[in-house]
mmJSON file of the N, C-alpha and C atoms, coordinates in Angstrom:
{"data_MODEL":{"atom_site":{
"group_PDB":["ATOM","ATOM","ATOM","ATOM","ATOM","ATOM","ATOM","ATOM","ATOM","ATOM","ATOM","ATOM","ATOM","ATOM","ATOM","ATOM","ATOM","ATOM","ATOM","ATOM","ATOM","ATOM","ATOM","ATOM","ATOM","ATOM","ATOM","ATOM","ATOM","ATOM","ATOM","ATOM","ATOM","ATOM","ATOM","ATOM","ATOM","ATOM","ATOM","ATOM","ATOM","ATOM","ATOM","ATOM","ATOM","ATOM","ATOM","ATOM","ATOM","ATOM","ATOM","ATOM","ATOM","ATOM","ATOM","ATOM","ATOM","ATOM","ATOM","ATOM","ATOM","ATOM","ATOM","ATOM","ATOM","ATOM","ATOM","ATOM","ATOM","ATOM","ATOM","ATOM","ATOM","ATOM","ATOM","ATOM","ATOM","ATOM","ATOM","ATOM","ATOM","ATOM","ATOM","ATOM","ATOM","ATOM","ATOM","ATOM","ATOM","ATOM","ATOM","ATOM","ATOM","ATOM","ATOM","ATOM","ATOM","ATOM","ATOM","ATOM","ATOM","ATOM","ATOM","ATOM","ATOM","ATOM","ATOM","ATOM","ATOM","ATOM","ATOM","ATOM","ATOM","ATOM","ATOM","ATOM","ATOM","ATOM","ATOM","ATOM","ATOM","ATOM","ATOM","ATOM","ATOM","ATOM","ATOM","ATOM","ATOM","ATOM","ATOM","ATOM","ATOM","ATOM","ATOM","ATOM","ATOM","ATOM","ATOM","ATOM","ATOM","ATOM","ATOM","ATOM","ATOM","ATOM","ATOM","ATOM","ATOM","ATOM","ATOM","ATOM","ATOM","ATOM","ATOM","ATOM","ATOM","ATOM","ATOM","ATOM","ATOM","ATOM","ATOM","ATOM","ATOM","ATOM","ATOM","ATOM","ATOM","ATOM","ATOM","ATOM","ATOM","ATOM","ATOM","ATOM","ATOM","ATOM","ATOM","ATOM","ATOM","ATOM","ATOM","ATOM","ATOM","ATOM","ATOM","ATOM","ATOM","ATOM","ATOM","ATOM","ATOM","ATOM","ATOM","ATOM","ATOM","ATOM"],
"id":[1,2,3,4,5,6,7,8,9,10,11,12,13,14,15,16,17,18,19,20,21,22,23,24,25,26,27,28,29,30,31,32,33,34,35,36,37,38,39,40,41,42,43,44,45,46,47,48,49,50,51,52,53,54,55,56,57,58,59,60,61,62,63,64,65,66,67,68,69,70,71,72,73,74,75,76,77,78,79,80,81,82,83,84,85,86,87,88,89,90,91,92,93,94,95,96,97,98,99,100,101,102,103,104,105,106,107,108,109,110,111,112,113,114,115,116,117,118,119,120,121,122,123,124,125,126,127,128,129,130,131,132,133,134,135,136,137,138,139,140,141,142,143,144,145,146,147,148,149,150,151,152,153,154,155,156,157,158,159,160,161,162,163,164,165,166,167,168,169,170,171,172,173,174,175,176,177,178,179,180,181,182,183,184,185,186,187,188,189,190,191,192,193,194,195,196,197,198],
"type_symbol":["N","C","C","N","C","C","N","C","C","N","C","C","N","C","C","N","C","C","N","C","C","N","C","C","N","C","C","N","C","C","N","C","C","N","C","C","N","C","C","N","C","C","N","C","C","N","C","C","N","C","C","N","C","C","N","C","C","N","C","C","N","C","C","N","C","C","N","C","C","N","C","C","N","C","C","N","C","C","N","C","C","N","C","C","N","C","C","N","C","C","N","C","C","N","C","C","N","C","C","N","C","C","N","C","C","N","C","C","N","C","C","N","C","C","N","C","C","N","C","C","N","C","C","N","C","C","N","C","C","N","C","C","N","C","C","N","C","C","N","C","C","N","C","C","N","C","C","N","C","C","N","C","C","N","C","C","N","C","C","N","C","C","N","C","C","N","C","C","N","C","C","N","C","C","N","C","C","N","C","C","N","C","C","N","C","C","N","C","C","N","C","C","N","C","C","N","C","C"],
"label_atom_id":["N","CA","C","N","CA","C","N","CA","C","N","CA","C","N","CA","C","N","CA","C","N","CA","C","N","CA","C","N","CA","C","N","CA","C","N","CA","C","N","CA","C","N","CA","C","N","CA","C","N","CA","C","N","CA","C","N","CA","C","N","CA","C","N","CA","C","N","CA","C","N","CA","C","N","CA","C","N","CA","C","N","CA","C","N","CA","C","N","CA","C","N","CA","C","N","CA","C","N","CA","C","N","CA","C","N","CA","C","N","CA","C","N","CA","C","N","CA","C","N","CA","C","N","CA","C","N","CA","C","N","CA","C","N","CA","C","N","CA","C","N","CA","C","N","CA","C","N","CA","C","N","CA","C","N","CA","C","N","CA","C","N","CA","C","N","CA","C","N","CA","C","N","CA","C","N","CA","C","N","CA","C","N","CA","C","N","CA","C","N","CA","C","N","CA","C","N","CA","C","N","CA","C","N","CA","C","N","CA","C","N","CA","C","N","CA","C","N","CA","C","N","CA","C","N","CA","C","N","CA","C"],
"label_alt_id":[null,null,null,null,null,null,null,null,null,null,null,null,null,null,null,null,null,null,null,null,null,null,null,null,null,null,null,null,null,null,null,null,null,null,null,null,null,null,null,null,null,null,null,null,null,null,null,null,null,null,null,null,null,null,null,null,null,null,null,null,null,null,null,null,null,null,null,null,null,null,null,null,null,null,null,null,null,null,null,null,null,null,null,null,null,null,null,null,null,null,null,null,null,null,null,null,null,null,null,null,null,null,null,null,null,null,null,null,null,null,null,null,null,null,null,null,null,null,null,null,null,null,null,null,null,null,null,null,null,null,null,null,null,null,null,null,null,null,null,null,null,null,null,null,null,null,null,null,null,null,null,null,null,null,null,null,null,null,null,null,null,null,null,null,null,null,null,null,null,null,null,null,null,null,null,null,null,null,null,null,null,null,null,null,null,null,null,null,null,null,null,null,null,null,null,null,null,null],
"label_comp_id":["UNK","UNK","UNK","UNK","UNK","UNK","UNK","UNK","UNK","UNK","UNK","UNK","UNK","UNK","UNK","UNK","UNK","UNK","UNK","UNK","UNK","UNK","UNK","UNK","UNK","UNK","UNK","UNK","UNK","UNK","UNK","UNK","UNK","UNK","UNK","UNK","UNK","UNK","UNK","UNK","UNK","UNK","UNK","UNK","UNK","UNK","UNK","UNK","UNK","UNK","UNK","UNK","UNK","UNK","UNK","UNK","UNK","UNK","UNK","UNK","UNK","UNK","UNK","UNK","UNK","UNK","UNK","UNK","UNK","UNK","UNK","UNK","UNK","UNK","UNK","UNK","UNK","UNK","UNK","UNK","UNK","UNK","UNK","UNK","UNK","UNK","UNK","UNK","UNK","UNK","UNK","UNK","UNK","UNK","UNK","UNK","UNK","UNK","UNK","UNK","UNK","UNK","UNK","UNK","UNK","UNK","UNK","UNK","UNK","UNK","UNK","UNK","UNK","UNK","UNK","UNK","UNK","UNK","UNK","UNK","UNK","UNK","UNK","UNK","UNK","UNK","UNK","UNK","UNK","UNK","UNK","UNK","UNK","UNK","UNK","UNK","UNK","UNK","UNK","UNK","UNK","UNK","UNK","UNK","UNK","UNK","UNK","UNK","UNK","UNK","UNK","UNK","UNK","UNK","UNK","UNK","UNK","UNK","UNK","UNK","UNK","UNK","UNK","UNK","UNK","UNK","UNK","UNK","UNK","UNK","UNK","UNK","UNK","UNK","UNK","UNK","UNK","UNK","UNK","UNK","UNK","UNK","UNK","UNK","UNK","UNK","UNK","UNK","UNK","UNK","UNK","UNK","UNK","UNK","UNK","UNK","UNK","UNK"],
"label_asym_id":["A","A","A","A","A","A","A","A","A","A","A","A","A","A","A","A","A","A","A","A","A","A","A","A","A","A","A","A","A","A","A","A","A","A","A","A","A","A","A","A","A","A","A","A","A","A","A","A","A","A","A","A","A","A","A","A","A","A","A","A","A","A","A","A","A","A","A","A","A","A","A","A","A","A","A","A","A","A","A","A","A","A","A","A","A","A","A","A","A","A","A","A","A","A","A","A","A","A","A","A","A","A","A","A","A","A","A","A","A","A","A","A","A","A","A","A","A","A","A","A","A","A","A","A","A","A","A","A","A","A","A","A","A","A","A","A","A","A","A","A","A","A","A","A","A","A","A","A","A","A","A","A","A","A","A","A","A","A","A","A","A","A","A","A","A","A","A","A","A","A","A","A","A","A","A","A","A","A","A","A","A","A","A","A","A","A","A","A","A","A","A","A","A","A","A","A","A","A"],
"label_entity_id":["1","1","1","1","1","1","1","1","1","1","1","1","1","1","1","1","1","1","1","1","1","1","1","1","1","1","1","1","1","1","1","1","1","1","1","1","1","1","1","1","1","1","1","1","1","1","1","1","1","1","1","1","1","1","1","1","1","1","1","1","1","1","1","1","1","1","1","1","1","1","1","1","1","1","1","1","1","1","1","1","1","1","1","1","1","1","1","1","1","1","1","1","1","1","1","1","1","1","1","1","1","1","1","1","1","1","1","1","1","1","1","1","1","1","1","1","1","1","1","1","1","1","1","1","1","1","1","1","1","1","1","1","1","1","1","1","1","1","1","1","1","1","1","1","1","1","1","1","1","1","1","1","1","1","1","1","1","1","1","1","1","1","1","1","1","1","1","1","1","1","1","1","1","1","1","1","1","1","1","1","1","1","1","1","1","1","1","1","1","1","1","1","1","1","1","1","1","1"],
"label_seq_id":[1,1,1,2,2,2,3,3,3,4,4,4,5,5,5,6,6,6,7,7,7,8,8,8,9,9,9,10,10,10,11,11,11,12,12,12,13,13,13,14,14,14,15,15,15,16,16,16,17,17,17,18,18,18,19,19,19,20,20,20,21,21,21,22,22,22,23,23,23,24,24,24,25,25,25,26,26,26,27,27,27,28,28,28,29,29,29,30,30,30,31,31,31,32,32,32,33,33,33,34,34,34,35,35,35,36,36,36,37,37,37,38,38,38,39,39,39,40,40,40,41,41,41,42,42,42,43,43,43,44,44,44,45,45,45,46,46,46,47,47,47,48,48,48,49,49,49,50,50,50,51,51,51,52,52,52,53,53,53,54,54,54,55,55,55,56,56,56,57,57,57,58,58,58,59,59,59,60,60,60,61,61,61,62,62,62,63,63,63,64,64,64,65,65,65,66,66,66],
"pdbx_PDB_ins_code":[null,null,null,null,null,null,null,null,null,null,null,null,null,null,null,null,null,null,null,null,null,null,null,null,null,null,null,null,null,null,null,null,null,null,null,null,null,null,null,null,null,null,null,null,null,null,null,null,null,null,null,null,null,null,null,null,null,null,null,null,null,null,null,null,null,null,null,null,null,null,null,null,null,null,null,null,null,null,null,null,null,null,null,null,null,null,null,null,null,null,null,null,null,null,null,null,null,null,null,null,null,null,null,null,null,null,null,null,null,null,null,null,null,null,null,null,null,null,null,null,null,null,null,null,null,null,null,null,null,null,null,null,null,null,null,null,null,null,null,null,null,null,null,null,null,null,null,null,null,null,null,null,null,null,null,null,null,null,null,null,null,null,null,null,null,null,null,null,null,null,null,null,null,null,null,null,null,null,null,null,null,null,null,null,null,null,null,null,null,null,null,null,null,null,null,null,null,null],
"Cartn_x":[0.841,0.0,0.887,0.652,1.325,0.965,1.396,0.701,1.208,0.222,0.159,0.287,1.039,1.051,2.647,1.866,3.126,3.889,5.045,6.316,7.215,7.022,7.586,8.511,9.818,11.102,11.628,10.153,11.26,10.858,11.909,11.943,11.079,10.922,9.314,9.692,8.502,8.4,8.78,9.732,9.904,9.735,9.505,9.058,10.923,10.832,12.144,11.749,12.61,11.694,12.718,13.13,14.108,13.889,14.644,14.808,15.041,14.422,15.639,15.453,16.647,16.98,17.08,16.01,15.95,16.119,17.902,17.74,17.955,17.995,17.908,15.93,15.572,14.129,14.306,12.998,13.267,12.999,13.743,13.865,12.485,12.21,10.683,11.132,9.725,9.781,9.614,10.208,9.911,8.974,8.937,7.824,8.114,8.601,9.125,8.692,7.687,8.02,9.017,9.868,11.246,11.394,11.842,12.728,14.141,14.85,16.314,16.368,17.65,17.971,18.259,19.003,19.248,18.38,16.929,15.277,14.948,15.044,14.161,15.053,16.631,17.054,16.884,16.886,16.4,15.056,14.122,13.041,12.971,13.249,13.59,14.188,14.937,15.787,14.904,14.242,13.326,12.487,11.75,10.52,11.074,12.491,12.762,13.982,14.548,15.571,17.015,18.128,19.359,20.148,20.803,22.185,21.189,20.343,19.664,20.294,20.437,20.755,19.533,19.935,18.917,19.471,18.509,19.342,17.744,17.995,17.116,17.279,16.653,16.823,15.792,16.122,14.787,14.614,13.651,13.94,14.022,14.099,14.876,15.842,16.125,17.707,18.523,17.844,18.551,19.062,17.878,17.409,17.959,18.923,19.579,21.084,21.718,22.833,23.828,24.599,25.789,26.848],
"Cartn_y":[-1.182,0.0,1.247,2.346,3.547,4.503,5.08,6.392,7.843,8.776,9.497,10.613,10.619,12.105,13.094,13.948,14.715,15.429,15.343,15.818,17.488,18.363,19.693,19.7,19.542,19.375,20.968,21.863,23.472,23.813,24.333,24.466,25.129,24.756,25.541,27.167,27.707,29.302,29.386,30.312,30.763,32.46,32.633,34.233,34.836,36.03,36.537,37.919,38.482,39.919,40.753,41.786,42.733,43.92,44.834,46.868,47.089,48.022,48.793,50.337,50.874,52.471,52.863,53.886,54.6,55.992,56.411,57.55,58.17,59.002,59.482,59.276,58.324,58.442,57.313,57.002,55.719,54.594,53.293,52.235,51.416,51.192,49.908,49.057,48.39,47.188,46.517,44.83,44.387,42.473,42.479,40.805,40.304,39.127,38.517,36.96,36.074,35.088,34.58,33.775,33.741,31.955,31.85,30.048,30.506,31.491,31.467,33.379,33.099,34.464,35.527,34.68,35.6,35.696,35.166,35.443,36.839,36.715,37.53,38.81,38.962,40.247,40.588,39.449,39.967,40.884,40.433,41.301,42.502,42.409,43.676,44.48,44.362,45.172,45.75,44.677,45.058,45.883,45.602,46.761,47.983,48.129,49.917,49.954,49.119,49.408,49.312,49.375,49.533,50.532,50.092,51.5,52.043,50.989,51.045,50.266,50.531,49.651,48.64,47.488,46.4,45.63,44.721,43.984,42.674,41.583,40.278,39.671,38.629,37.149,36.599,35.482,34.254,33.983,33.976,34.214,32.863,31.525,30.865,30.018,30.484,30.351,31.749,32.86,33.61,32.797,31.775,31.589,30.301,29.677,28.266,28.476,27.509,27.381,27.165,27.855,28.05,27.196],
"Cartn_z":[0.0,0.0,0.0,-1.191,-1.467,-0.463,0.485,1.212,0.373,0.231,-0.095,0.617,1.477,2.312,2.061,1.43,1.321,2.565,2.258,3.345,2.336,2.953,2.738,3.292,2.326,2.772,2.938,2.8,2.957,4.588,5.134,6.835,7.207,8.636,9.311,9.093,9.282,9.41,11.232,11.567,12.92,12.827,13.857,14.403,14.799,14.387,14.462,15.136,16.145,16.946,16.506,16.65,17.141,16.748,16.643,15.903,14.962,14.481,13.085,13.48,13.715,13.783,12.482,11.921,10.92,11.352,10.492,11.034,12.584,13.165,14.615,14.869,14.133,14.918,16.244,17.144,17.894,16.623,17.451,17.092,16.701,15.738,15.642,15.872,16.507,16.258,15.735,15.909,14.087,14.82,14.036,13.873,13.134,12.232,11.312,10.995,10.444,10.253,8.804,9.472,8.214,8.434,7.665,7.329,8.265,8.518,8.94,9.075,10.245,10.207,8.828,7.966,6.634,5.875,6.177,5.491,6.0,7.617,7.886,7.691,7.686,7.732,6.325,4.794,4.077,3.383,4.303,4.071,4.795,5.707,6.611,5.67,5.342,4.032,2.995,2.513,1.266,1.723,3.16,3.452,3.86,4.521,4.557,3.942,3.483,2.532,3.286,2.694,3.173,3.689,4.631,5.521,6.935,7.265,8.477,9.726,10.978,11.844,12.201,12.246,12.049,13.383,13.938,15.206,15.252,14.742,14.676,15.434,16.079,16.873,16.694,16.891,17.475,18.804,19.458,21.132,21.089,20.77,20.999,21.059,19.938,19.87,20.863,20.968,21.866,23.393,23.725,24.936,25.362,24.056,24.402,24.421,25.289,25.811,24.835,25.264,24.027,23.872],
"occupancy":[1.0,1.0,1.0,1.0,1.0,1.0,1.0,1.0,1.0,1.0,1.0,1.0,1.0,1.0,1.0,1.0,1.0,1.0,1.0,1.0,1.0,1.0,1.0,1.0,1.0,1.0,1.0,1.0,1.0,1.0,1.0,1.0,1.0,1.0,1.0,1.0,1.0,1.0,1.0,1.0,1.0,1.0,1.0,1.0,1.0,1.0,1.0,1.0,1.0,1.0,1.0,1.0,1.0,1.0,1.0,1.0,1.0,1.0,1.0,1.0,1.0,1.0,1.0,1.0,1.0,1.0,1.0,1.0,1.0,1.0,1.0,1.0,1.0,1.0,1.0,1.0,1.0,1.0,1.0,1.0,1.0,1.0,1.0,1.0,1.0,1.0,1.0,1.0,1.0,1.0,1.0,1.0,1.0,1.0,1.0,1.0,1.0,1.0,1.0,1.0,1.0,1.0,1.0,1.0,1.0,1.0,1.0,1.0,1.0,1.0,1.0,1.0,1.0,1.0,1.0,1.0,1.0,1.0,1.0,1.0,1.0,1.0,1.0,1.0,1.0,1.0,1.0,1.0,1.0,1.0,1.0,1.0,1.0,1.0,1.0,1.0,1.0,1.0,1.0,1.0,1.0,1.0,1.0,1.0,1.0,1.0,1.0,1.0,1.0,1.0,1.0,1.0,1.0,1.0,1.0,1.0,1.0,1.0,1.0,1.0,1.0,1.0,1.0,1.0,1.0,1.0,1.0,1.0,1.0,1.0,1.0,1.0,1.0,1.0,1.0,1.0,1.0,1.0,1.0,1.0,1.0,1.0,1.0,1.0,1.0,1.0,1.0,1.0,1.0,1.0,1.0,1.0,1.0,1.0,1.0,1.0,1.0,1.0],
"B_iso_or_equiv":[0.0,0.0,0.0,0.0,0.0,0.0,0.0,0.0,0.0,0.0,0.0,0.0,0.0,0.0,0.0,0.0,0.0,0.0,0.0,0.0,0.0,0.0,0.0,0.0,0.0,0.0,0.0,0.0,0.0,0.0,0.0,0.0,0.0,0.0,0.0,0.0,0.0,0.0,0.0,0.0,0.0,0.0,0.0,0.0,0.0,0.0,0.0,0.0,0.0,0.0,0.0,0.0,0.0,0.0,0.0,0.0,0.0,0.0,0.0,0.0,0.0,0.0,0.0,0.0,0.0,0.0,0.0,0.0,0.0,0.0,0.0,0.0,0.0,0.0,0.0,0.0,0.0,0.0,0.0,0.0,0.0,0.0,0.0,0.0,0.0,0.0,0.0,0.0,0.0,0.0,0.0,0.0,0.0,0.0,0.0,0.0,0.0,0.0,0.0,0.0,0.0,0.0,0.0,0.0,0.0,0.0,0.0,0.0,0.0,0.0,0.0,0.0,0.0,0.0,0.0,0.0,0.0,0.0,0.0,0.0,0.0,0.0,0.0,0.0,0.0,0.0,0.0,0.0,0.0,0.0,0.0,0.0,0.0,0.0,0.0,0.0,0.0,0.0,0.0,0.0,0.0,0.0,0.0,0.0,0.0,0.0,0.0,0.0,0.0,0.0,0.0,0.0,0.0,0.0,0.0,0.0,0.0,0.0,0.0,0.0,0.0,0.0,0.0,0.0,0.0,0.0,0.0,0.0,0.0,0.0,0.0,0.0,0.0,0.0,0.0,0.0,0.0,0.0,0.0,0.0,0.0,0.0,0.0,0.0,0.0,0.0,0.0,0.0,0.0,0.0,0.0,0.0,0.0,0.0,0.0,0.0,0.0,0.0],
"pdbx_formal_charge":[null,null,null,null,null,null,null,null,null,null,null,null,null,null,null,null,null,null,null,null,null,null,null,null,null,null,null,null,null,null,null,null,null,null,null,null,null,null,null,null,null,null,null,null,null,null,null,null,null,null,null,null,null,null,null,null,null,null,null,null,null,null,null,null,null,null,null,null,null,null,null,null,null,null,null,null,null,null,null,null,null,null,null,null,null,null,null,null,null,null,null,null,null,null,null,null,null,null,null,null,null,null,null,null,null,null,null,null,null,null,null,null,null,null,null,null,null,null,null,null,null,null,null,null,null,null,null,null,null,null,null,null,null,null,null,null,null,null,null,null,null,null,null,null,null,null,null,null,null,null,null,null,null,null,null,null,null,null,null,null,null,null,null,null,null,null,null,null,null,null,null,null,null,null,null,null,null,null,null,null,null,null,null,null,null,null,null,null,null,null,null,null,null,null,null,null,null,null],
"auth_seq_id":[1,1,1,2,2,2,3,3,3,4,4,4,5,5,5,6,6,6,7,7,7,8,8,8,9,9,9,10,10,10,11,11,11,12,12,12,13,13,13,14,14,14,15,15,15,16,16,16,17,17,17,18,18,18,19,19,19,20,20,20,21,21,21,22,22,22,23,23,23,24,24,24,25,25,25,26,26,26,27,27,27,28,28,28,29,29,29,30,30,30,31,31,31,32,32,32,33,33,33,34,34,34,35,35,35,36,36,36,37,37,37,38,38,38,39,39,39,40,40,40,41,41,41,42,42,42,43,43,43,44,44,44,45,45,45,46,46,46,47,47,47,48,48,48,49,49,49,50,50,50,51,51,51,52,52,52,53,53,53,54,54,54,55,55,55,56,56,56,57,57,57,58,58,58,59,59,59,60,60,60,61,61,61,62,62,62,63,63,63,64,64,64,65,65,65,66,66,66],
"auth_comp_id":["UNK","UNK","UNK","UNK","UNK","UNK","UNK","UNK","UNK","UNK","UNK","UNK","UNK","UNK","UNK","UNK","UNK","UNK","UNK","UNK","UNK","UNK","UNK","UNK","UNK","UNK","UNK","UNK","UNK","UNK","UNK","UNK","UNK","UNK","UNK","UNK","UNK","UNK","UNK","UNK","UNK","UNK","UNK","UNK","UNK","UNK","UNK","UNK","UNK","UNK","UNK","UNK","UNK","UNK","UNK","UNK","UNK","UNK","UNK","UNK","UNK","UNK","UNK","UNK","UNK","UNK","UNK","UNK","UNK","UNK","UNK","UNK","UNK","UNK","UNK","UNK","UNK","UNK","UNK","UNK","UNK","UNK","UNK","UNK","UNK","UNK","UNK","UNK","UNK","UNK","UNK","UNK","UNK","UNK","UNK","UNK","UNK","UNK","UNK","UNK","UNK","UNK","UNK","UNK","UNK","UNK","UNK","UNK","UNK","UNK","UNK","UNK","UNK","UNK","UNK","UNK","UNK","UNK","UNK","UNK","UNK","UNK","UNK","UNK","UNK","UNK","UNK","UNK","UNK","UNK","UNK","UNK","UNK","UNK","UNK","UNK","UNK","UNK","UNK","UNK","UNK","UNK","UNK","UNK","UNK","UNK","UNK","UNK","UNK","UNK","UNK","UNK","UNK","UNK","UNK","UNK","UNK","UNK","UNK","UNK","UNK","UNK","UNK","UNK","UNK","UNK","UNK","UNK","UNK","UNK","UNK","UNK","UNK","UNK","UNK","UNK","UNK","UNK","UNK","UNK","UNK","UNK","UNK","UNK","UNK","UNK","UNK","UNK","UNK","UNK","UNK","UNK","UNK","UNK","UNK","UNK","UNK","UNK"],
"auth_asym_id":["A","A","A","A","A","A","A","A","A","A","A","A","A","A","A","A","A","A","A","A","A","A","A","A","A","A","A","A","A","A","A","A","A","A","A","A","A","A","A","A","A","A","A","A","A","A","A","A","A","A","A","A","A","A","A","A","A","A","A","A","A","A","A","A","A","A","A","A","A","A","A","A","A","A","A","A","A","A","A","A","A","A","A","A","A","A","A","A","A","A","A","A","A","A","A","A","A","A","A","A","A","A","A","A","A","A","A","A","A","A","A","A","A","A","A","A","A","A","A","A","A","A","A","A","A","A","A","A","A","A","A","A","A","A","A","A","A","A","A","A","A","A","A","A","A","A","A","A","A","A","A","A","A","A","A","A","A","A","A","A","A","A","A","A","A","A","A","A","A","A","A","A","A","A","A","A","A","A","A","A","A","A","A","A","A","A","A","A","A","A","A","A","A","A","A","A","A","A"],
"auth_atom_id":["N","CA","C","N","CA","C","N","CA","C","N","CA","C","N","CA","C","N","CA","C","N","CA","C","N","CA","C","N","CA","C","N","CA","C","N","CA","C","N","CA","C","N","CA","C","N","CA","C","N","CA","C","N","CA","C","N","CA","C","N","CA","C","N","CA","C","N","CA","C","N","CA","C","N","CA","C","N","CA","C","N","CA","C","N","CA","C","N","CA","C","N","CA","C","N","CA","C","N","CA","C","N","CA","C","N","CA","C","N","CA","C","N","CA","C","N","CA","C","N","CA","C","N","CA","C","N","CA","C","N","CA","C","N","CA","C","N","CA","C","N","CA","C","N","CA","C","N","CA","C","N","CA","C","N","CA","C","N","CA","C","N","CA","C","N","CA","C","N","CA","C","N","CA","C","N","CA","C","N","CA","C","N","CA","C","N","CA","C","N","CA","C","N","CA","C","N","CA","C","N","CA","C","N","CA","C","N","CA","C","N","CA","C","N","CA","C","N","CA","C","N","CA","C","N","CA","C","N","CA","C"],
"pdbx_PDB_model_num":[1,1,1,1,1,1,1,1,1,1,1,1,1,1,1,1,1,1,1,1,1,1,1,1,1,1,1,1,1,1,1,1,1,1,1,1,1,1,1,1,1,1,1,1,1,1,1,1,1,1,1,1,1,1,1,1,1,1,1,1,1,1,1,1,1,1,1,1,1,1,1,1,1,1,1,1,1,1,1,1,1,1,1,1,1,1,1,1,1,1,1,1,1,1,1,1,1,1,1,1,1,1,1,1,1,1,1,1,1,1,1,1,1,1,1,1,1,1,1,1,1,1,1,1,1,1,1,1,1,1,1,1,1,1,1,1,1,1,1,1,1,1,1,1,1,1,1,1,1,1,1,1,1,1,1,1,1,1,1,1,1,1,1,1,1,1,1,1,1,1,1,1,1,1,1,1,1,1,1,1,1,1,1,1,1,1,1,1,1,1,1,1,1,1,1,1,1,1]
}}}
């Protein structure tokens, strides 16, 4: 018997938090679901663009032992 259940070999979506300083304004905040850190800083990029201070994590990977 064939089972038919497909398996999505592309990685889960995780939540990514952190800032971006635009400018001397305050810092936003940011919300991110991404596949990996270099997802989510890429869109971050795309939505305000480049030569911003940017600062990402995953709270948990922040939150595990090194």
């Amino acid at each position: 018997m064939e089972s038919n259940v497909h398996v999505d070999p592309s990685p889960p979506m995780r939540e990514y938090v952190g800032f971006i300083w635009i400018d001397d304004k305050p810092g936003i905040r940011l919300r991110i679901l991404a596949t990996s850190l270099d997802e989510a800083s890429s869109r971050v990029i795309g939505e305000y663009g480049e030569g911003h201070v940017i600062s990402i994590w995953n709270e948990e990977d922040a939150s595990s032992a090194r």
